[in-house]
C-alpha positions as CSV (number, residue, x, y, z in Angstrom):
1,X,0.0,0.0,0.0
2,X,1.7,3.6,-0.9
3,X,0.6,6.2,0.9
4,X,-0.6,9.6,-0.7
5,X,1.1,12.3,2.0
6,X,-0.4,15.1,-0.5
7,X,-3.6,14.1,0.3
8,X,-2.3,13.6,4.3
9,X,-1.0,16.9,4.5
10,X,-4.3,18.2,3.3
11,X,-6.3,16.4,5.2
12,X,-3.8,17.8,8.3
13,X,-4.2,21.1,7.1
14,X,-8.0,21.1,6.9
15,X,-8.3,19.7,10.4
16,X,-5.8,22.4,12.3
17,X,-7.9,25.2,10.1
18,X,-11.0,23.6,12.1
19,X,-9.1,24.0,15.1
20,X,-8.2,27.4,14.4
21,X,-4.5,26.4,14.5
22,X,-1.4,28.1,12.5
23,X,1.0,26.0,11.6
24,X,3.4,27.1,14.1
25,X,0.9,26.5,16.9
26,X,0.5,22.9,15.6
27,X,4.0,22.1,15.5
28,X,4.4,23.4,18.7
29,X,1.7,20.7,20.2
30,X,3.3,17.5,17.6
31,X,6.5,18.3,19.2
32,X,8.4,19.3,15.5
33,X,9.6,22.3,13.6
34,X,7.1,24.6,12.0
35,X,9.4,24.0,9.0
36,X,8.6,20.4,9.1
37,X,4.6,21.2,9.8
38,X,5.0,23.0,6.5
39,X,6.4,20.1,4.6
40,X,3.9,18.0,6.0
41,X,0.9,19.7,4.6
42,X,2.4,20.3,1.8
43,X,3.7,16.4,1.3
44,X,7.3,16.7,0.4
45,X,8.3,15.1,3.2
46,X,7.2,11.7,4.9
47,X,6.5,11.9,8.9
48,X,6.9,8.8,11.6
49,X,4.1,7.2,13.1
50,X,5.0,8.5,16.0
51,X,4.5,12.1,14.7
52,X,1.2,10.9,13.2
53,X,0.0,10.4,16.0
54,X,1.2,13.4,18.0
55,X,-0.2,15.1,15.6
56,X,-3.8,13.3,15.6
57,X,-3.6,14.3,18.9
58,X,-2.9,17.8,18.9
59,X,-5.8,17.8,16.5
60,X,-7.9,15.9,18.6
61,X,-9.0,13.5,15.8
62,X,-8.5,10.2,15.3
63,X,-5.2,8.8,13.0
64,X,-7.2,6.9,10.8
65,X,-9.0,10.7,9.7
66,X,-5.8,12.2,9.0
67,X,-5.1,8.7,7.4
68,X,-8.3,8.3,4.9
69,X,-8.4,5.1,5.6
70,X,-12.5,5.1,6.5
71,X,-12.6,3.7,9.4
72,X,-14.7,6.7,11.1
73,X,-18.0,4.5,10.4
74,X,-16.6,2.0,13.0
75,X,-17.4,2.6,17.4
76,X,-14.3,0.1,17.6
77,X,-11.5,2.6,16.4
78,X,-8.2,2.9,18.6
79,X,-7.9,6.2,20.0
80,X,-4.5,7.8,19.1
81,X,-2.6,7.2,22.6
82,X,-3.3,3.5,21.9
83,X,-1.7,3.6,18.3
84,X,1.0,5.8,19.8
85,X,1.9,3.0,22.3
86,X,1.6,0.5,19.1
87,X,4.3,2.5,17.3
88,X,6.4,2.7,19.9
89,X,6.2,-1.4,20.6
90,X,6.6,-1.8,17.1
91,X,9.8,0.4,16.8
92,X,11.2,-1.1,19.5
93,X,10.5,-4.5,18.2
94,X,12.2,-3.4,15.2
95,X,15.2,-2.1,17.1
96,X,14.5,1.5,15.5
């Protein structure tokens, strides 16, 4: 599966406007550079899990939203500390 981060970083961008973010305010919650923030939304540059995540929660939505992935429609959706804690098994699983 390749993902579309064009289509991410818009989907990013649309939900921090709902917030009534700026970018800087955003990368400030997500824990990176407003310089990264920027390259995020604008998808020229690919973001960790773990950043997905931060950043689902700074938006207060879930990952799967930012993700497109449909999975709204479903009560059974993990919330985004839970796939935070999956990333960070699965990195250190993976010795990353």
């Amino acid at each position: 599966m390749k993902l579309n981060y064009k289509m991410i970083g818009k989907r990013i961008q649309k939900q921090r406007k709902k917030c009534h973010l700026t970018q800087e305010q955003l990368a400030e919650r997500a824990n990176i550079s407003a310089s990264f923030m920027g390259h995020i939304e604008r998808g020229t540059r690919k973001m960790s899990v773990e950043t997905l995540c931060e950043l689902s929660l700074a938006l207060d939505c879930s990952v799967d939203e930012l993700l497109g992935m449909g999975l709204l429609k479903t009560d059974c959706r993990p919330s985004a500390s839970e796939l935070l804690a999956l990333a960070q098994a699965l990195a250190t699983k993976k010795g990353l």
